[in-house]
N, C-alpha and C positions, 0 to 999 in steps of 0.2 A: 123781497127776498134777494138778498143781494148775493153773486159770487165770488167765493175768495179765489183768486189765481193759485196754479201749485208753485210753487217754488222752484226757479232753474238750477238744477244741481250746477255747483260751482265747480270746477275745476281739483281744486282738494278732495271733493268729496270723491268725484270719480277715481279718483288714484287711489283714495282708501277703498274703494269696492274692487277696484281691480287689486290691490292686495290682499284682498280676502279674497277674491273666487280661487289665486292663486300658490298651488299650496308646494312648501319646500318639504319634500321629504326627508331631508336631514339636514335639520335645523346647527347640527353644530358645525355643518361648515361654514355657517355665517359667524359664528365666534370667531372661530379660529383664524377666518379671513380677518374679522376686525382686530384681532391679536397680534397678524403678522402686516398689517397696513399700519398701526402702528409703533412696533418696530423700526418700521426701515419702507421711505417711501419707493423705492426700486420696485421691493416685494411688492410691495402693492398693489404696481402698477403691474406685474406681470397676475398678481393671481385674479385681478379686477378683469383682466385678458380672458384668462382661465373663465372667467366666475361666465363672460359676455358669453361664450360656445354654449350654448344652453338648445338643450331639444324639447319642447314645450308635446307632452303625451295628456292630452283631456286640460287637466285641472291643473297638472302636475308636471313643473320645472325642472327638469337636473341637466347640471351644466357642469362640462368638463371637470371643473374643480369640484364639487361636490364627489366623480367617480373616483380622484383623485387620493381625497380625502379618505375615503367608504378603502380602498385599498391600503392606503397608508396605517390607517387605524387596524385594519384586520390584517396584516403581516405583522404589526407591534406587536397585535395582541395575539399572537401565535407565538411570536418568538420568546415573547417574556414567560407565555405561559411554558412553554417547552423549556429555556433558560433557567424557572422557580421550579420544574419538576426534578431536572437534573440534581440543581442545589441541593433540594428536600433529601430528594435519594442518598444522594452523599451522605448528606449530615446525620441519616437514618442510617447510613450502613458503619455508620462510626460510633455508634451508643451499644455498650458491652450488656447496658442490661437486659437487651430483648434479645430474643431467639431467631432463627433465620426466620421460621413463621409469621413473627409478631413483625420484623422488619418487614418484609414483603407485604404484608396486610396494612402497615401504616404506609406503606410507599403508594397506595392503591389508592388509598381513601385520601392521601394528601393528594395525590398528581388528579383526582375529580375536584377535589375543592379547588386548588388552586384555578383549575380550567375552568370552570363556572367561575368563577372570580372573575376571570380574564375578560369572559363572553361578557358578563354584564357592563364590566367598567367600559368593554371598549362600545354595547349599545350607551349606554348613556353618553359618554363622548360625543358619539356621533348623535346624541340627539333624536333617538328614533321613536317616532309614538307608535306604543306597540299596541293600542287601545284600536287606532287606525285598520290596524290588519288581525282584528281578533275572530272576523268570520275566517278569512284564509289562513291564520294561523293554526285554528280548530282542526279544518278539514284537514289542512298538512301536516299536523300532529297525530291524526287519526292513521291517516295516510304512513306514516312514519312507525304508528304504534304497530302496525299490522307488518309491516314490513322489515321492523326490526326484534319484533318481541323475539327471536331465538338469541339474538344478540344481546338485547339486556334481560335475557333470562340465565346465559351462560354467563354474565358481568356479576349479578348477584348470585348465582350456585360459586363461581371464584370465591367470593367476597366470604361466603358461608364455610367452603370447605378450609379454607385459609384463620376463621376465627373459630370453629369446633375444632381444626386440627386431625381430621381424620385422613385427610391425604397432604402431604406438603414435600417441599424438593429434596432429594434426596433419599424418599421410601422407596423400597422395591414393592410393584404390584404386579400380580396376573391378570392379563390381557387373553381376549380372544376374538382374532381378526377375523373380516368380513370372508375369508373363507373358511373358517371352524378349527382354526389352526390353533392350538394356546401356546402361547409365550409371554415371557417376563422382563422386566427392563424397568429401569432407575428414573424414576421423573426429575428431567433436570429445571424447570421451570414452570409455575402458574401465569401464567398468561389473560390477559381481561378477556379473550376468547375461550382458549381453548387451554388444558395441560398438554405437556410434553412431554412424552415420555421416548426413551432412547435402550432398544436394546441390544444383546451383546455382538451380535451381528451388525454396531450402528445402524442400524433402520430406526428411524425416529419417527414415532406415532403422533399424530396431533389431533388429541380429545376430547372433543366438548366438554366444557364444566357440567352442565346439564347431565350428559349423559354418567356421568360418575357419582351426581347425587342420586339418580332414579334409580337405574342399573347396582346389581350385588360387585362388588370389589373385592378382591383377596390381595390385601395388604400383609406382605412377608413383614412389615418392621414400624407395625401398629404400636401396638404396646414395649413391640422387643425385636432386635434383630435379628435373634437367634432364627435357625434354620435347622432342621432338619430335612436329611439326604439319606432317602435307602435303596442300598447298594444287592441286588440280585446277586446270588452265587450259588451255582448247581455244582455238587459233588457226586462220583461213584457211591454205590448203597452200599458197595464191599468196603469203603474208607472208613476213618476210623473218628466218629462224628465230634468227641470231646476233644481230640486232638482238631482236627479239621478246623472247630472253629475259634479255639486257643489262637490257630494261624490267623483264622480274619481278623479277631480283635489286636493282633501285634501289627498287621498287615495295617488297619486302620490308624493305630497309635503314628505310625510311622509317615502318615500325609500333614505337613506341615500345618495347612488350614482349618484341621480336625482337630476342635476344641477336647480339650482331655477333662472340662467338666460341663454340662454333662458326660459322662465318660460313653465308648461306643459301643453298641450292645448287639449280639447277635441272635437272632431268631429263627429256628425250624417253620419255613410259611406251608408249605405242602410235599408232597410226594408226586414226583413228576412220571413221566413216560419211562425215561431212561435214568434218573437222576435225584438227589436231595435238593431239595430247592432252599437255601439259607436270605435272609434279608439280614446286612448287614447296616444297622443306624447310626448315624454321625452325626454331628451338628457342627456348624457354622457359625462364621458371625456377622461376614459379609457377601450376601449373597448378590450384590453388584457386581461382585466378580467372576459370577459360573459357579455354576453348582456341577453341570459336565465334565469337569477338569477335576473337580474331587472325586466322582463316582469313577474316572478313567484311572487317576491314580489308586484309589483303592483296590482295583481291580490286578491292577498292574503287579501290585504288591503282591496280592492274595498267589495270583499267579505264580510269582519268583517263591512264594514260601512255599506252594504244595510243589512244586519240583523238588527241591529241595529236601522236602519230607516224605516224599512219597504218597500225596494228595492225589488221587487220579481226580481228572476234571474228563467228565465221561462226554462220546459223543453219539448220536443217535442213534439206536440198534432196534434189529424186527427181529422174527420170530416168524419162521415162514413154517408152515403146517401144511402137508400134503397127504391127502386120502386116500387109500388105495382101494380104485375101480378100476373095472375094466378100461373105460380113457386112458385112465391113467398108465394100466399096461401094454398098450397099446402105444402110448408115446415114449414110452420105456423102449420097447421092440422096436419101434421106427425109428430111435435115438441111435441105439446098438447097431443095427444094419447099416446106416450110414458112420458110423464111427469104422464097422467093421471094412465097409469098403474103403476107407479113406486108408486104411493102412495096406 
């Protein structure tokens, strides 16, 4: 039985297992190196420099030029994608056939493609095996899913409200803030967050998309801008009611922003304390601009007619009732004695 000797690994061999144990995490800055050593031998000899500064972590190589490169490529690929979003938008806000809606909704959808576009070209550039890191990619993706779900839950309620068209820039809605306050205000922006809405006091509200798809919304300029505004007005009972409110409807005609069709209608709402109680109705068409300032000037009006006419506009009266008991003559007679003495 004879033995065979093993074999003395040679010199070559060892250089190939020392290239396998040794692994380049991004393989494309060896192109790019042999790209630019061929070019021009200067370069070459400076990034061969670059390439030598190498910190060897386990298995795994990276040298100067490799961090270099991993930068170079991810400022490209930011700026180009920033660069094609600007573009996109232009050339999106220059096409007469879409509506501001349809414009904003394709501005959304192109500025993600383009940016996924970007992210891939610039991994493969660089050469990344993403097979490599598909355990730590999972968890960090998990990690990420959990940490961002409000974020890409408000990114597609945008995306939603922007292609059914039930909120977009430019509607008036009612709002009611974290103190129970309701107010109104012009959305000037969708947002991949949040809408914006701005109201007439500029206070600008910033809205989760989210919350506008769950939550009930009162859109003043859904279907239609119009607006109606109704205007309180208390008369004397002694006044003369067919006359009285002849006055509010000329009083109304006469505010410039008080559309004359629907034409403005006047109503008997109840019978007050001291008072007729009338609700004068108007409408509107732009309610971005105060609905406050029409019911002030209506009033205003009403006011300058019933003088005018002889409109009393009544103010609070009682009716005092006193019983007669002995108390009560009693503070009669102690009333009188001191009246008596004071004279």
């Amino acid at each position: 039985m004879s033995v065979v000797p093993s074999p003395t690994p040679t010199p070559a061999a060892t250089e190939t297992v020392a290239a396998v144990v040794v692994k380049q995490p991004v393989t494309g800055a060896d192109g790019i190196k042999e790209a630019v050593s061929a070019k021009s031998g200067a370069a070459g000899d400076i990034v061969d420099t670059l390439d030598k500064l190498a910190l060897q972590v386990g298995h795994t190589r990276i040298s100067v030029w490799d961090v270099a490169v991993v930068v170079f490529v991810l400022v490209f690929a930011v700026f180009s994608a920033w660069t094609l979003s600007r573009l996109s938008s232009r050339m999106l806000g220059r096409m007469k056939r879409l509506d501001v809606t349809q414009k904003l909704l394709a501005e959304k959808l192109a500025s993600l493609v383009i940016w996924a576009i970007c992210i891939l070209v610039g991994i493969d550039v660089l050469g990344i095996d993403l097979t490599a890191l598909a355990v730590f990619s999972g968890a960090f993706g998990l990690a990420i899913g959990f940490g961002l779900q409000k974020t890409f839950g408000n990114l597609i309620a945008g995306i939603i409200l922007l292609m059914d068209k039930s909120i977009k820039p430019g509607d008036v809605i009612a709002i009611t803030d974290q103190a129970g306050n309701s107010t109104f205000g012009q959305i000037r922006r969708i947002g991949i967050r949040a809408v914006s809405l701005t109201t007439r006091d500029q206070k600008e509200y910033l809205i989760p998309n989210e919350n506008l798809m769950v939550n009930q919304v009162e859109n003043w300029s859904y279907s239609s801008k119009n607006v109606r505004i109704q205007v309180p007005i208390g008369i004397a009972y002694q006044s003369d009611i067919e006359k009285a409110e002849a006055l509010m409807l000329e009083a109304a005609r006469t505010v410039p922003r008080v559309l004359a069709a629907p034409p403005p209608t006047v109503w008997l709402d109840t019978y007050g304390e001291s008072w007729l109680i009338f609700n004068v109705n108007v409408w509107i068409t732009d309610p971005e601009e105060g609905v406050g300032n029409v019911r002030s000037d209506v009033l205003k009006a009403a006011w300058a007619l019933f003088k005018a006419n002889g409109i009393v506009v009544p103010f609070p009266q009682r009716d005092l009732n006193l019983q007669d008991n002995a108390a009560f003559r009693q503070l009669l007679e102690a009333m009188r004695g001191k009246a008596g003495a004071s004279d």
